[in-house]
C-alpha positions in Angstrom: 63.9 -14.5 8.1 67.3 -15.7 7.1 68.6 -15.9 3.5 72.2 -17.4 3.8 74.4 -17.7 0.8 75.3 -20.8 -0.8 78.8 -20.5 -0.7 81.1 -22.4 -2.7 84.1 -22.0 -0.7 84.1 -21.5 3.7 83.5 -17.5 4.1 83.1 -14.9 7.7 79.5 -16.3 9.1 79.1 -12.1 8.3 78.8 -12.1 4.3 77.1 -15.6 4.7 74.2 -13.9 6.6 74.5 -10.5 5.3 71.3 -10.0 2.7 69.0 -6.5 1.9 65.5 -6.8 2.9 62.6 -5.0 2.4 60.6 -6.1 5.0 61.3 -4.5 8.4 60.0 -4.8 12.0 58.9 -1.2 13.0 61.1 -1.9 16.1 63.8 1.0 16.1 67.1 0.0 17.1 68.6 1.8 20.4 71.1 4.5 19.9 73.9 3.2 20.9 73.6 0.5 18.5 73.0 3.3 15.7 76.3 4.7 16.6 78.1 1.8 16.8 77.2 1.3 12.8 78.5 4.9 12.2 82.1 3.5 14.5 82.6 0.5 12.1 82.1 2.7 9.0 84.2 4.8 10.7 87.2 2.2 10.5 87.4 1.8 6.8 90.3 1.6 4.8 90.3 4.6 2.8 93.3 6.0 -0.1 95.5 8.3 1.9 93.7 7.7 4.9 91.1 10.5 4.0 88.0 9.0 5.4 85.8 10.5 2.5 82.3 9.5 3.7 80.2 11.3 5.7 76.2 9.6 6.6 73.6 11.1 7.3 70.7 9.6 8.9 66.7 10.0 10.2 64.9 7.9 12.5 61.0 7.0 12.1 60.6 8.7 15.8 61.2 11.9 14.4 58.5 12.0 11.6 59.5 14.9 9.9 63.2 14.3 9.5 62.1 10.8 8.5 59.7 12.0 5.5 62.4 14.4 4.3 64.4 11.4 3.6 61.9 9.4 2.5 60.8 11.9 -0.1 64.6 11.7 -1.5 64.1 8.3 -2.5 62.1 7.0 -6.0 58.7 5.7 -5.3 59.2 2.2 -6.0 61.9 2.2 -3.5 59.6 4.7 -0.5 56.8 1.9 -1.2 59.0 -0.3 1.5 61.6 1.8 2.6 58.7 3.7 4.8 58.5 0.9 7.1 61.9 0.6 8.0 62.8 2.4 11.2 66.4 3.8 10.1 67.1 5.7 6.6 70.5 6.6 5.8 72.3 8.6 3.0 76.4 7.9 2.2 78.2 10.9 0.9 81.1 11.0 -0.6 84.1 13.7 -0.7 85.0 14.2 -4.3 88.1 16.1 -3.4 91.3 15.1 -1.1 92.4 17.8 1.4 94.8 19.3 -0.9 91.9 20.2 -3.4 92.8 17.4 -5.7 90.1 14.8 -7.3 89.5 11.6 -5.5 89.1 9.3 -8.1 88.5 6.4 -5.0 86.3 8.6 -2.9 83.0 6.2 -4.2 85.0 3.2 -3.6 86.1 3.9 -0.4 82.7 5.2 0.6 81.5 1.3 -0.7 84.2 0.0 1.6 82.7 2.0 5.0 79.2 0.8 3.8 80.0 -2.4 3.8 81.8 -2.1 7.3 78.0 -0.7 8.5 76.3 -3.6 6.6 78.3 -6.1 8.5 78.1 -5.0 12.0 74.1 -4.0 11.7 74.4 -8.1 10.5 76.4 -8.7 13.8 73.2 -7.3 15.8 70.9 -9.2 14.3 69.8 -5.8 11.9 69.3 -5.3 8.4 70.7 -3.1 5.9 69.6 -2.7 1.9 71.2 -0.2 0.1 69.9 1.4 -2.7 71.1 3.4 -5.4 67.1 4.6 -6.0 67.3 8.2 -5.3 67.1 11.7 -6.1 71.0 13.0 -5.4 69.9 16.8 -6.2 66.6 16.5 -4.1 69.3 15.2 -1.8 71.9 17.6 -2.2 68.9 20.4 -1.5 67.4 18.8 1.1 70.9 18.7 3.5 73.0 21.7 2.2 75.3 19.1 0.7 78.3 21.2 -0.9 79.0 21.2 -4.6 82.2 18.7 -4.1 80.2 16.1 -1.9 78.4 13.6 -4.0 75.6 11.5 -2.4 76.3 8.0 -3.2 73.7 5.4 -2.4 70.3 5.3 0.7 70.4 2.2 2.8 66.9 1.4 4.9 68.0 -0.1 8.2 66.2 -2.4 11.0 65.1 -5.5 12.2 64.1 -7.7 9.8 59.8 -7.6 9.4 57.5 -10.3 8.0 57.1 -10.9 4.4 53.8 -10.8 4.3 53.8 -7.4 5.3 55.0 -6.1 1.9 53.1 -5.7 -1.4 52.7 -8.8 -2.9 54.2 -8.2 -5.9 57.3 -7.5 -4.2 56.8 -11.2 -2.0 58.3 -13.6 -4.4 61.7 -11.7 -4.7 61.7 -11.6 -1.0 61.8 -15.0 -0.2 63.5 -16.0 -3.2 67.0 -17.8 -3.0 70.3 -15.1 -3.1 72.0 -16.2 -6.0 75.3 -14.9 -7.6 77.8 -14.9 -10.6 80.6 -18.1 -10.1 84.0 -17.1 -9.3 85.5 -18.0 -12.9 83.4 -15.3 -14.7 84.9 -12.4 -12.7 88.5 -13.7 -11.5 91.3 -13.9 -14.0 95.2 -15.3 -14.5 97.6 -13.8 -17.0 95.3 -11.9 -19.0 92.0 -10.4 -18.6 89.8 -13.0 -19.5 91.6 -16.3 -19.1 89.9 -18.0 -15.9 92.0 -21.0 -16.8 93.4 -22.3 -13.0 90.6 -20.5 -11.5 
């Protein structure tokens, strides 16, 4: 299923096509193609350069690795999420190497997410992130240390059939992507003033 966005302006085919699912094929992507995700994150801008992210990730084919992770996430997010073949967790460094705050760790983290998001696209796989999960069942679960902060889950795969979901959650599937126009959120001279925009 393809959801593209209605763009008002020409954009990368990428973000056009780029949309999070909940429905997903049980077909698990090859490792190499995993990696690959990991290699794009990897290429991220970051402040300073420091690379703050780290993933980590279970596959359905191991089913115990795969239900720790599952079990991290809320219920009304594990409801779908157990049918995708891929779950990941984004962590984020809080500190730079010289033990001070990184007030842009979370931001760059976003920024190597969104590298992952756009090459899964590029393979014709499907990423939604989700920020509905238990960090300190998270933290437990993988040893995370005290200044590593998980940041968001992302279920990843081949996109499924809708049909397969619970049909509440149908509707919102296959309803049309929709988002807020440029003039409320971009600004000239002062905050605010969208004049020219």
């Amino acid at each position: 299923m393809e959801k593209k966005a209605r763009t008002n302006y020409p954009i990368n085919d990428l973000i056009v096509r780029r949309w999070s699912p909940r429905a997903f094929s049980p077909k698990v992507p090859g490792k190499e193609i995993v990696l690959s995700l990991f290699e794009a994150a990897r290429w991220a801008p970051s402040c300073f350069n420091e690379q703050p992210w780290s993933f980590i990730f279970a596959c359905r084919e191991d089913p115990e690795e795969f239900q720790a992770m599952l079990d991290c996430l809320v219920p009304g997010n594990a409801r779908w999420a157990v049918n995708a073949p891929i779950l990941i967790v984004a962590v984020a460094a809080e500190k730079f190497a010289s033990g001070r705050n990184n007030r842009w760790a979370w931001h760059d983290v976003g920024m190597a997410v969104e590298n992952l998001l756009l090459e899964a696209t590029s393979k014709g796989l499907f990423a939604h992130p989700m920020a509905g999960f238990d960090q300190e069942k998270v933290r437990a679960t993988y040893g995370i240390p005290e200044d590593h902060s998980p940041v968001l889950a992302i279920a990843l795969g081949y996109p499924g059939e809708v049909s397969d979901l619970p049909e509440e959650l149908q509707d919102a599937e296959s309803a049309q992507r929709d988002r807020k126009p440029i003039y409320e959120f971009t600004f000239r001279r002062t905050w605010g003033d969208n004049r020219g925009v």
